[in-house]
C-alpha positions in Angstrom: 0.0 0.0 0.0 1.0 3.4 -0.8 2.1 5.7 1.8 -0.8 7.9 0.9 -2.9 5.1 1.1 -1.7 4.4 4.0 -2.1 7.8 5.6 -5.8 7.9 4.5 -6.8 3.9 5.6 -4.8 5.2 9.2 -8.4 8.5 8.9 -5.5 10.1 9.8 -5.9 14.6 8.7 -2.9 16.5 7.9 -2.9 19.8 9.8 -2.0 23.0 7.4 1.8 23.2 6.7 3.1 25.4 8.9 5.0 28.8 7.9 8.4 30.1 8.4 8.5 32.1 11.8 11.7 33.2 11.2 14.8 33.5 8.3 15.0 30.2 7.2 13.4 27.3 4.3 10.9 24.7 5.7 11.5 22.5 2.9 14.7 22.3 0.6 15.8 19.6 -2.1 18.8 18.8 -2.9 19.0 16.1 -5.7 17.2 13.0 -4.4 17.6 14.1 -0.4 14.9 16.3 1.1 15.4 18.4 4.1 12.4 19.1 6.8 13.4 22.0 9.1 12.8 22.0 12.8 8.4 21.5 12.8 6.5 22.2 16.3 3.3 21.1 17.5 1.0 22.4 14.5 -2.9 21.2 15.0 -5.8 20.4 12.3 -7.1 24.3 13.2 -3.6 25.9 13.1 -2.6 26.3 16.9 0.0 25.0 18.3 0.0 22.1 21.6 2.0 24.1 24.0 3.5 22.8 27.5 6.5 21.3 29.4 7.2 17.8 29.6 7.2 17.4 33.3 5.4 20.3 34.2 2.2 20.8 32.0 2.2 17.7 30.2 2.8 13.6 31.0 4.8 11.2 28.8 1.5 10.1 27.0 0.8 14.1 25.8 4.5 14.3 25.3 4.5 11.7 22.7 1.0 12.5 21.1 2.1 16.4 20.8 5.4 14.0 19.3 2.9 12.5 16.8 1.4 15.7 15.7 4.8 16.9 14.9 4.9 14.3 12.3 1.7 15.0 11.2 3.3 18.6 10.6 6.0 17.3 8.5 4.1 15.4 6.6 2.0 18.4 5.6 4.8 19.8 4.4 5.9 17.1 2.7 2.9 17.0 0.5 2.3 20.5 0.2 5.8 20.5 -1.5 6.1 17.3 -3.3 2.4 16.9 -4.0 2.7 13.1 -3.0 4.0 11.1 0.2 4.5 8.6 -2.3 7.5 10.1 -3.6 9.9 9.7 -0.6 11.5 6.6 -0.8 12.7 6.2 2.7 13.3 8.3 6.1 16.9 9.2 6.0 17.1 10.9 10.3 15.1 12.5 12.8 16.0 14.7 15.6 13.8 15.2 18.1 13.6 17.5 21.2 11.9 17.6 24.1 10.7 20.7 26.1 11.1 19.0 30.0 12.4 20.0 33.1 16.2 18.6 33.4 14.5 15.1 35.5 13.2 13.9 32.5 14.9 10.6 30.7 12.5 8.9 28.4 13.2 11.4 25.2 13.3 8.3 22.8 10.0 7.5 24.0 8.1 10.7 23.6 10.0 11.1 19.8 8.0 7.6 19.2 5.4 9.1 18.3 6.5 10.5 15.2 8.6 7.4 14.7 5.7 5.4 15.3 3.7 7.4 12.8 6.6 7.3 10.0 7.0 3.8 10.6 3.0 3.4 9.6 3.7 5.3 6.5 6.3 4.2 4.8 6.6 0.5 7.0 9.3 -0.7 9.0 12.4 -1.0 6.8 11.6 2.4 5.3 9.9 4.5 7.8 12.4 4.0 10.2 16.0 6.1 10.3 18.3 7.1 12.4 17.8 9.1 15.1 18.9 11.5 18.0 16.4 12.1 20.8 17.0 15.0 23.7 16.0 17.3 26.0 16.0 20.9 26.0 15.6 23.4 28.4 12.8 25.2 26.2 11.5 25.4 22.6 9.7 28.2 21.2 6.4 29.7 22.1 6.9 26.5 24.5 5.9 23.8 22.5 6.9 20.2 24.4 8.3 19.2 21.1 10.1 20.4 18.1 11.6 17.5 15.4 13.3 18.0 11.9 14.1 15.6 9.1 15.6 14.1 6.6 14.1 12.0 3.5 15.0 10.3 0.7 13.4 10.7 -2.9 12.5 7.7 -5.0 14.5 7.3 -8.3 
């Protein structure tokens, strides 16, 4: 199944791709490798999940607000390649968390966008490498900001 198939037999909605808040791409292609900048916590109705892992939000938020992240992405990966189906593969992920300096389960709130990735493009291609860690803070304090790499099929 394709992985746009796949995203709409998961009922899952893509929220609107979000918009530079600052001096740099969202998106950029380079020969077959595509780029995602750093995406926050962007709902279906354009606000953003805000709170502290630790503080404002438990582990279970943490790695839903995780998943909407990559719900994020992948609105920007259609809006710019008009198709999911034309990544071949997830290349890395880095994900970070928004918690008070306690915290240790980072991998497991950046499941949830390896989780959903993994349900797109399956197993052997939805999964990448991956850094997972924890930040003091992250703008307009979002619990979770991730950025991305993919590869383009041939």
């Amino acid at each position: 199944m394709s992985p746009e198939k796949k995203l709409e037999a998961l009922g899952l909605t893509l929220p609107p791709p979000p918009k530079p808040l600052g001096v740099y791409k969202p998106f950029l292609q380079l020969d077959n490798m595509v780029y995602v900048s750093g995406h926050g916590t962007v709902q279906e109705d354009g606000s953003l999940i805000i709170g502290r892992i630790g503080v404002d939000m438990d582990i279970e938020s943490g790695k839903q607000a995780a998943r909407q992240v990559g719900l994020a992405i992948l609105a920007t990966l259609k809006d710019n390649l008009g198709s999911l189906d034309k990544i071949s593969r997830v290349i890395k992920v880095l994900g970070m968390v928004n918690c008070v300096p306690e915290f240790e389960k980072h991998p497991y709130i950046i499941n949830g966008c390896s989780e959903l990735f993994s349900d797109i493009w399956g197993p052997e291609n939805g999964i990448g490498v991956r850094s997972a860690v924890g930040m003091g803070s992250l703008p307009d304090n979002i619990p979770v900001e991730i950025e991305a790499q993919f590869m383009l099929r041939l």
